[in-house]
C-alpha positions in Angstrom: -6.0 -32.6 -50.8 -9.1 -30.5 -51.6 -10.9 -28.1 -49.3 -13.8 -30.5 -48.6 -11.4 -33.5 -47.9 -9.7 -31.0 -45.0 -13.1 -29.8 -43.7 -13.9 -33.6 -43.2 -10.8 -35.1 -41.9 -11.5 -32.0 -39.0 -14.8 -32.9 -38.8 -13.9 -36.2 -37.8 -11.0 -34.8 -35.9 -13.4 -32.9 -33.4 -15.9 -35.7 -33.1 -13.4 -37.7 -31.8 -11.7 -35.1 -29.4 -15.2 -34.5 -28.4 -15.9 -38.3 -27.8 -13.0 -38.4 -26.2 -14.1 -35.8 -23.5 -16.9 -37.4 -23.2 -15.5 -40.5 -22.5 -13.0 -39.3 -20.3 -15.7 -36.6 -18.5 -16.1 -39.2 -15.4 -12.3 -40.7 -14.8 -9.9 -39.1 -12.5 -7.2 -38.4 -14.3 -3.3 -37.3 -13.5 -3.0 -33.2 -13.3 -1.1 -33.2 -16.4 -3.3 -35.0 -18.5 -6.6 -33.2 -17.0 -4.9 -29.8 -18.3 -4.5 -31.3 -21.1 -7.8 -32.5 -21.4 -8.8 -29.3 -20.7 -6.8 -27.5 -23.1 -8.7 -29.7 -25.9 -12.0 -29.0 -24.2 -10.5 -25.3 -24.6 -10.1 -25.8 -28.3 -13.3 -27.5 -29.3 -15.4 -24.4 -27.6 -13.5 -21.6 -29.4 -14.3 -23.9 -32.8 -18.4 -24.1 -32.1 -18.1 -27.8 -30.0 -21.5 -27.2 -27.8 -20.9 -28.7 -24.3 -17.1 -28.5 -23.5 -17.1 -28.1 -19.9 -13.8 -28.2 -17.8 -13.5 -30.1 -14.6 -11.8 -30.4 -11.5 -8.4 -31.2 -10.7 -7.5 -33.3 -8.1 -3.7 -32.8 -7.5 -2.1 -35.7 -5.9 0.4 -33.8 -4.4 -2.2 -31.8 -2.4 -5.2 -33.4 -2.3 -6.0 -37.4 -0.6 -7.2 -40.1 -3.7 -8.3 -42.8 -1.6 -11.3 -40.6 -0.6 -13.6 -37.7 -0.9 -15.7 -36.0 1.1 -19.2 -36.2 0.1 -20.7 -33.8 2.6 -20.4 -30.5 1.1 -23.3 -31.6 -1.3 -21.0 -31.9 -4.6 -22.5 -34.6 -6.2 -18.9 -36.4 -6.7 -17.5 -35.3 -3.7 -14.7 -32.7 -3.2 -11.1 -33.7 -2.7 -9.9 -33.7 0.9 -6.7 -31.6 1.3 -4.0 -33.1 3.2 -4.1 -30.3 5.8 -8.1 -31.1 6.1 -7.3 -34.7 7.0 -4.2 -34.4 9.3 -7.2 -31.9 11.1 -9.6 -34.6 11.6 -7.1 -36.8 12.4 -5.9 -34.8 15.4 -9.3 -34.8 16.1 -10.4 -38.0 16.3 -6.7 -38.9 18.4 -7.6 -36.0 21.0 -10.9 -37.2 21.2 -10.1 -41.2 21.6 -7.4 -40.1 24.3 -9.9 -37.9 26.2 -11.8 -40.8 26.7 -9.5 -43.5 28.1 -9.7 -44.8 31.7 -7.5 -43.2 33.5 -3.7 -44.1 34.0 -3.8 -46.3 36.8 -6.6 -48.4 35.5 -4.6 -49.8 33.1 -1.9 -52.3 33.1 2.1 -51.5 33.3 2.8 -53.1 30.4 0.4 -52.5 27.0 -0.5 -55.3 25.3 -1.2 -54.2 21.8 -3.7 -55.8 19.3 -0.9 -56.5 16.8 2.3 -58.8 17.2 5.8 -56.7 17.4 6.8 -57.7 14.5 3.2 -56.6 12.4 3.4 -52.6 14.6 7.0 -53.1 13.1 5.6 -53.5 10.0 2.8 -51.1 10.1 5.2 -48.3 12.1 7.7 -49.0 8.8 4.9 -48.2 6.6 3.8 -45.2 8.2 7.2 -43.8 8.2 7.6 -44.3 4.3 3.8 -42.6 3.9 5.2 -39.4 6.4 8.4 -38.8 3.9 6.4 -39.4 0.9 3.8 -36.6 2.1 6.6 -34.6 2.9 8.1 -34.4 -0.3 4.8 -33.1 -1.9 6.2 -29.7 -0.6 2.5 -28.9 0.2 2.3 -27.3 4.0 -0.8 -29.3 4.3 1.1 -32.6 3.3 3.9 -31.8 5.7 1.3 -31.1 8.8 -0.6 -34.6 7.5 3.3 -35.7 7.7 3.7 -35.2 11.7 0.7 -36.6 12.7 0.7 -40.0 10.6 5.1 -39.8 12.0 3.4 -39.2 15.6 0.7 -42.3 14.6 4.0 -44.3 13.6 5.8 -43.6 16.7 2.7 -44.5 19.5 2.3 -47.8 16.9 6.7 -48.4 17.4 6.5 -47.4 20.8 6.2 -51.0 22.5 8.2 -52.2 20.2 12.0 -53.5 19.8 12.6 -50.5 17.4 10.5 -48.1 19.6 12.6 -49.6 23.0 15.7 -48.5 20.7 15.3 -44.5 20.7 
């Protein structure tokens, strides 16, 4: 192979790396392939590529992916740390319990919205989401942990399994 035939097969080689950045430039993407993403982004700038930028990571293990918080003025949004959430969450609980009638108001017995065996169903759920943030080994995933296990226990509560503890 000549000198010319290399020079173009890495010509080609960088217009597709760079095609593929561009490409890729508005996906979310795993944390191992975004590093490696940026690693080529990396590459391409040291050899003269104009426009490599890096981006973001969004870790799963410490940040939410169903949602992002668009009020910090990123035009994307930023990624909501688990510890942000379980925050707001406490919140929003504290803040719906200080304003519910008081407890003679109320009937004996609550009658919840869902069926027993749907809050089963739902209580179940949130149980599997607790471990599952637990095991992120994040502090913030742990303290999202207690309050969605606390949310799982007030949904179990008038339950059979809840009448079982």
């Amino acid at each position: 192979m000549s000198g010319d035939e290399l020079a173009d097969r890495y010509a080609r080689l960088r217009r597709a790396a760079a095609a593929l950045l561009e490409v890729t430039a508005v996906a979310e993407v795993s944390v191992v392939h975004q590093r490696k993403l940026d690693g080529l982004a990396a590459a391409l700038a040291e050899s003269g590529a104009a426009g490599a930028t890096t981006r973001e990571l969004v870790d799963p293990s410490l940040h939410l992916l169903c949602s992002r918080n668009y009020q910090g003025g990123a035009p994307d949004g930023a990624p909501r740390p688990f510890a942000g959430e379980a925050q707001g969450i406490r919140e929003s609980l504290a803040l719906d319990d200080a304003t519910e009638e008081p407890p003679g108001e109320w009937p004996d017995v609550w009658d919840p919205a869902l069926t027993e065996v749907q809050a089963m169903v739902v209580g179940t759920l949130l149980r599997e989401l607790a471990a599952r943030l637990v095991a992120t080994g994040d502090p913030g995933g742990r303290e999202l942990a207690v309050v969605v296990g606390e949310l799982a226990d007030e949904v179990l509560a008038p339950t059979f399994v809840g009448a079982q503890r």
